[in-house]
Every structure is written in structure tokens, then in C-alpha cells.
C-alpha positions as CSV (number, residue, x, y, z in Angstrom):
1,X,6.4,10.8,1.3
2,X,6.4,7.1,2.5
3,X,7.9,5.7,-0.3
4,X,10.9,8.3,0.3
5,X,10.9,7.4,3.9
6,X,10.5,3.4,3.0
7,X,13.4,3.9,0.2
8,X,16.2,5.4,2.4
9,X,15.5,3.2,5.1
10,X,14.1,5.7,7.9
11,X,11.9,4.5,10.2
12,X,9.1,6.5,11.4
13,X,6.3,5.1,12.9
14,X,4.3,8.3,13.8
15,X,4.7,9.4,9.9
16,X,3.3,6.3,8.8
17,X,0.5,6.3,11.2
18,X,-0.7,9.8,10.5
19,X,-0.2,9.4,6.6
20,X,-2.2,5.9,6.7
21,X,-5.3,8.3,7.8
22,X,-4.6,10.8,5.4
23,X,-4.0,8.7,2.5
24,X,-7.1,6.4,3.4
25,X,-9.1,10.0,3.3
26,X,-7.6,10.3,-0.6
27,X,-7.3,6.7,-1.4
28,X,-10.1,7.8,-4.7
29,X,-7.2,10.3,-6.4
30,X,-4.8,7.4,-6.2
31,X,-3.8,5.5,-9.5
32,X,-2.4,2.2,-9.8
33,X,1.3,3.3,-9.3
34,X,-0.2,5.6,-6.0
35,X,-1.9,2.6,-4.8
36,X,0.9,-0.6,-5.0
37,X,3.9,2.1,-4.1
38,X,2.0,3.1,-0.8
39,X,1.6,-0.6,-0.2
40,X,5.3,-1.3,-0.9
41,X,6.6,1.1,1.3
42,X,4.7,-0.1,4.4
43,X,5.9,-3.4,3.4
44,X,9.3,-2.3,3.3
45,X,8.9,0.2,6.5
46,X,7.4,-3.0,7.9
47,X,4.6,-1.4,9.3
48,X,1.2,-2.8,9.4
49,X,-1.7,-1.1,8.5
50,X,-4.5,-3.0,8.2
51,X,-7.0,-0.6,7.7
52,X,-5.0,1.2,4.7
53,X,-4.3,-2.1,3.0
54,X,-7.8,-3.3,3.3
55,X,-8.8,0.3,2.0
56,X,-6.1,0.3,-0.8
57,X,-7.4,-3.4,-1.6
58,X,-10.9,-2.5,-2.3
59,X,-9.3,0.5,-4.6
60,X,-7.2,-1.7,-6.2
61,X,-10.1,-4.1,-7.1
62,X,-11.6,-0.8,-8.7
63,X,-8.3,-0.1,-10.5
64,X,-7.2,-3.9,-11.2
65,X,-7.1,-3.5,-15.2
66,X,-4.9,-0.6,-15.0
67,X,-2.0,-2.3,-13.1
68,X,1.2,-2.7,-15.4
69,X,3.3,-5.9,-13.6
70,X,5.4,-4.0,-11.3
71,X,2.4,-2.4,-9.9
72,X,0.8,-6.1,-9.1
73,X,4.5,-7.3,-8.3
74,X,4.8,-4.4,-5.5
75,X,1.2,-5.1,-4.0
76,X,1.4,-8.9,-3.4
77,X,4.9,-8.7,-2.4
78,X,3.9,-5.7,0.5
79,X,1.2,-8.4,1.5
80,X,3.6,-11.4,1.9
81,X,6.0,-9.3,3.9
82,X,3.1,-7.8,6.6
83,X,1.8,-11.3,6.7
84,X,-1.4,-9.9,5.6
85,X,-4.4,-11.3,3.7
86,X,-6.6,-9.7,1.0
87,X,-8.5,-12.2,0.0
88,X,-10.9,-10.1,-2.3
89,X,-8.1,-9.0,-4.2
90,X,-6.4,-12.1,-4.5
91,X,-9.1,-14.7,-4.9
């Protein structure tokens, strides 16, 4: 749902929020693809949630051998556009 929203450009801060809880609550069904698209799409609603990306992060580090380029590609690029850190994943 926030990658359609993110793709056709609609803005909807109260979506993001409430999905950014629901999504942190499911974060262990989530693959690779799950994980970096929900990252890009925050990036690309620019809106910040720390919480989620610092959840997704940790997930990520889980699922890091299972990432195909674009799916590494998406996640540090969300990152550089929320200005925001990771250094577990990254280091």
C-alpha cells in the first residue's frame, strides 16, 4: 500500500503513520523485496520513520544474504534521502 501511495506520488501522512505501526508489528513475514520496497517508499513519500527503519534495519541484517542488488540499491538510497543512519547495517 505504501509503495502504491509512494509510486503515484500521493502524499499521505496519516497512512504512512498508521501503516509504519502495522508493518513494524509484521516486519518477521517480510522478505528482502517487502523489507527495501517499504524503505523506498518512505524515502520517496519523504517521510521519516525512524522507528520502522531502525526495525526494518535489524530485519534486514537478518535477511542481508538474500538481498538481490536492487533490494540493497532501494535501502541505502531510502536512507540517503531521510538523512538517516543505520549504522549496524551499514558498518
Amino acid at each position: 500500500t505504501v509503495w502504491a501511495y509512494a509510486k503515484a506520488g500521493h502524499s499521505s501522512p496519516k497512512l504512512f503513520n498508521a501503516l509504519s505501526h502495522k508493518a513494524n508489528e509484521k516486519l518477521n513475514t517480510f522478505n528482502s523485496q517487502n523489507l527495501a520496497n517499504t524503505m523506498w517508499a518512505y524515502g520517496k513519500a519523504r517521510h521519516p520513520s525512524p522507528k520502522l527503519f531502525d526495525a526494518i534495519s535489524q530485519r534486514a541484517i537478518e535477511k542481508l544474504d538474500t538481498f538481490i542488488p536492487q533490494n540493497l540499491v532501494n535501502t541505502v538510497w531510502a536512507h540517503a534521502k531521510l538523512g538517516y543512519s543505520s549504522p549496524e547495517l551499514f558498518d
